[in-house]
C-alpha positions as CSV (number, residue, x, y, z in Angstrom):
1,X,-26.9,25.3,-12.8
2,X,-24.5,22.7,-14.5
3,X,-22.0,23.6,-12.6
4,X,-23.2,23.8,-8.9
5,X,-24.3,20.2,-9.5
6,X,-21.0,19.2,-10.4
7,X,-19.5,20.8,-7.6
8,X,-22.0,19.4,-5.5
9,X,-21.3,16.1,-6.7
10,X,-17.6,16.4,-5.8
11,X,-18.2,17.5,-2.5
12,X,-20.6,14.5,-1.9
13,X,-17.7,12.5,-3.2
14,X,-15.1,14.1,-0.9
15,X,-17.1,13.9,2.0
16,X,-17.6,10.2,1.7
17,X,-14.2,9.1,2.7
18,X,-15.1,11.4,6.1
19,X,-17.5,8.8,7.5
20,X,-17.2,6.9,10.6
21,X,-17.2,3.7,8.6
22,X,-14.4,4.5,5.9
23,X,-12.5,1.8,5.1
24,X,-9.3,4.4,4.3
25,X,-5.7,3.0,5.2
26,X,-4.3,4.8,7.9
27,X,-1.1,7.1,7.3
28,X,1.9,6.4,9.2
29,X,1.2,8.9,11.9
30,X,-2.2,7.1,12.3
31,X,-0.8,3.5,12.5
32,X,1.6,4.3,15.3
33,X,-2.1,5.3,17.3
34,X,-4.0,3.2,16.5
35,X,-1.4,0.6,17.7
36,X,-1.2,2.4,21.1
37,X,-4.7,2.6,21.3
38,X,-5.6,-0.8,20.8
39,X,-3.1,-2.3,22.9
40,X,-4.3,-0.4,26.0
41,X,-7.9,-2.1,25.9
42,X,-6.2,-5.5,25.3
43,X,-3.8,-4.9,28.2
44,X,-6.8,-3.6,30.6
45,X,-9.0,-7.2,29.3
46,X,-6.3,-9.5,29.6
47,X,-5.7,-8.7,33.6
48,X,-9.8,-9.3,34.0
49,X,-10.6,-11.8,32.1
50,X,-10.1,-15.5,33.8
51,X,-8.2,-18.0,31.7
52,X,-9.9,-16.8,28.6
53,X,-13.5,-17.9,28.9
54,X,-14.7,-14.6,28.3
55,X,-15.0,-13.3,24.7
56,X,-14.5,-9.4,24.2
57,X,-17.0,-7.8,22.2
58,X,-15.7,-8.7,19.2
59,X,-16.5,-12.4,19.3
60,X,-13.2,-13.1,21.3
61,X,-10.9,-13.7,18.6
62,X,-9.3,-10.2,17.9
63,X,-7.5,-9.6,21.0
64,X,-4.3,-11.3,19.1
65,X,-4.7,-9.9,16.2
66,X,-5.4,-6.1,17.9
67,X,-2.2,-6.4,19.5
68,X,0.5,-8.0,17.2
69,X,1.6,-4.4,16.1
70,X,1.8,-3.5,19.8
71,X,5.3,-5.6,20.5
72,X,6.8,-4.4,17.1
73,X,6.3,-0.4,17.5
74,X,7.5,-0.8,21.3
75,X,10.8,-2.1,20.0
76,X,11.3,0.5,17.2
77,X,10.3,3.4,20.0
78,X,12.8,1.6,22.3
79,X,15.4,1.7,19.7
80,X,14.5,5.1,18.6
81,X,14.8,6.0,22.4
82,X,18.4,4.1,23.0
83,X,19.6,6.2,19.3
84,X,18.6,9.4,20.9
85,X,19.7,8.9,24.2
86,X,23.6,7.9,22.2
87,X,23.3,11.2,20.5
88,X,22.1,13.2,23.8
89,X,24.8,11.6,25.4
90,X,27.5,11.6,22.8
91,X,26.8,15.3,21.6
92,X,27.0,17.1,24.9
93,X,30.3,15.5,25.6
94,X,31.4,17.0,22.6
95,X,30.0,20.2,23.1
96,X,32.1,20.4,26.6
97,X,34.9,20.4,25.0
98,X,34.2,22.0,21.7
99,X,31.2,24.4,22.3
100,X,31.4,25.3,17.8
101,X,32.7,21.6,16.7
102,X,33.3,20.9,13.2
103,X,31.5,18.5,10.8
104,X,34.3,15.7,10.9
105,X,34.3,16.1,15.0
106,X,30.5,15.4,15.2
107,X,31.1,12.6,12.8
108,X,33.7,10.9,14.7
109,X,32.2,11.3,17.5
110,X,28.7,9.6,16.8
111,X,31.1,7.5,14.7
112,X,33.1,6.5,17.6
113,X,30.2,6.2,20.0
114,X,28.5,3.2,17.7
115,X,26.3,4.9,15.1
116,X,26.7,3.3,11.8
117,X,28.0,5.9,9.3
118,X,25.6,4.9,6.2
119,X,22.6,6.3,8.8
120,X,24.2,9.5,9.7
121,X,24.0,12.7,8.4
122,X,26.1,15.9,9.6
123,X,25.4,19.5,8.1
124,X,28.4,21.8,7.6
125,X,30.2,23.9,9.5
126,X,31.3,26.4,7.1
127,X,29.2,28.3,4.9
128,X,30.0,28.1,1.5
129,X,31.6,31.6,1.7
130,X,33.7,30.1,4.1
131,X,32.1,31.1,7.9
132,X,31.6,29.2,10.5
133,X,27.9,28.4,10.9
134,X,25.8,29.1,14.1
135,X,24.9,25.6,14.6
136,X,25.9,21.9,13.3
137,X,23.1,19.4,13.6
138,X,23.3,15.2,13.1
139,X,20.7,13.1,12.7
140,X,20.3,9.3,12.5
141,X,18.2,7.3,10.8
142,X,16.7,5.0,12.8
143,X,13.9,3.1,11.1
144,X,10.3,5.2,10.3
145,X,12.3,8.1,12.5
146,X,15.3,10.5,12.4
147,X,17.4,11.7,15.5
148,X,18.5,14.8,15.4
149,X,20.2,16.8,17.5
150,X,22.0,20.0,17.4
151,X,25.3,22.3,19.1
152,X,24.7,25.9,19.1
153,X,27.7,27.8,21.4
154,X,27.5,24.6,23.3
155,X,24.0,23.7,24.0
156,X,22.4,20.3,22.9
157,X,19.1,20.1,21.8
158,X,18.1,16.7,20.4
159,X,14.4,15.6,18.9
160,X,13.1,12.6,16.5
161,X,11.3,13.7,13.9
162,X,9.7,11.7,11.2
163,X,12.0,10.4,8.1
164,X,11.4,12.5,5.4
165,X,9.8,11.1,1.9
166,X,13.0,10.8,0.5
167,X,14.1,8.4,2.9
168,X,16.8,10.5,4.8
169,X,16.8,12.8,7.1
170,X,17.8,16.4,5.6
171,X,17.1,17.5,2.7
172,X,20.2,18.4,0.1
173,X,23.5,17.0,0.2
């Protein structure tokens, strides 16, 4: 009986951080959301409301504060956006000319084409037995986000992904 209480008890505990009215920090995933979705309503207000005379329905005063985050993630997703588009860019001109390039051609390449070598990271292309590897990838650190992008036989394929825990990109050396 002791113990069904208990467990009880811990799931009455767990399932009070899952009310509407938890005051839980957001995660990053959440923050970059929540950011979108309050500067939507603030955008929609601020094209009805006259001069400012009208309050929203939080007493008027939040529509500043709701929105401060807005400016900042729209200039890291635009630099995220101008990173990829370099790498896009930079990779398939590569991959024209070398459909299987090798680690120091990616790197000179992104290298050459403005990405800052202290936020890059290439894989190898040779196994440690010595074969070439299907693929090479890159990715770039760019703030809360990694670039990557890969060449297999010639083909590009670039994403952004979230940075790892670590702080980098790929995990290992």
């Amino acid at each position: 009986m002791m113990l069904r209480f208990a467990a009880g008890a811990a799931l009455v505990a767990v399932m009070a951080g899952c009310t509407p009215g938890s005051t839980a920090s957001p995660g990053p995933a959440d923050s970059e959301t929540r950011a979108t979705e309050t500067a939507a309503p603030a955008a929609q207000d601020s094209g009805t409301q006259d001069s400012g005379t009208e309050g929203n329905a939080n007493g008027g005063g939040d529509a500043l504060a709701d929105t401060s985050a807005a400016p900042s993630a729209n200039a890291e997703a635009a630099a995220t956006e101008t990173v990829r588009q370099t790498v896009t860019n930079t990779l398939t001109q590569l991959a024209a000319a070398a459909p299987k390039p090798a680690t120091a051609q990616v790197t000179d390449a992104l290298t050459g084409a403005g990405i800052a070598p202290a936020v890059l990271q290439v894989s190898q292309s040779r196994t440690p037995t010595g074969l070439e590897a299907d693929a090479i990838e890159a990715a770039v650190l760019q703030g809360t986000d990694c670039v990557i992008g890969q060449v297999r036989e010639g083909t590009v394929t670039v994403t952004v992904l979230p940075v790892l825990a670590s702080g980098k990109c790929f995990v290992g050396s």
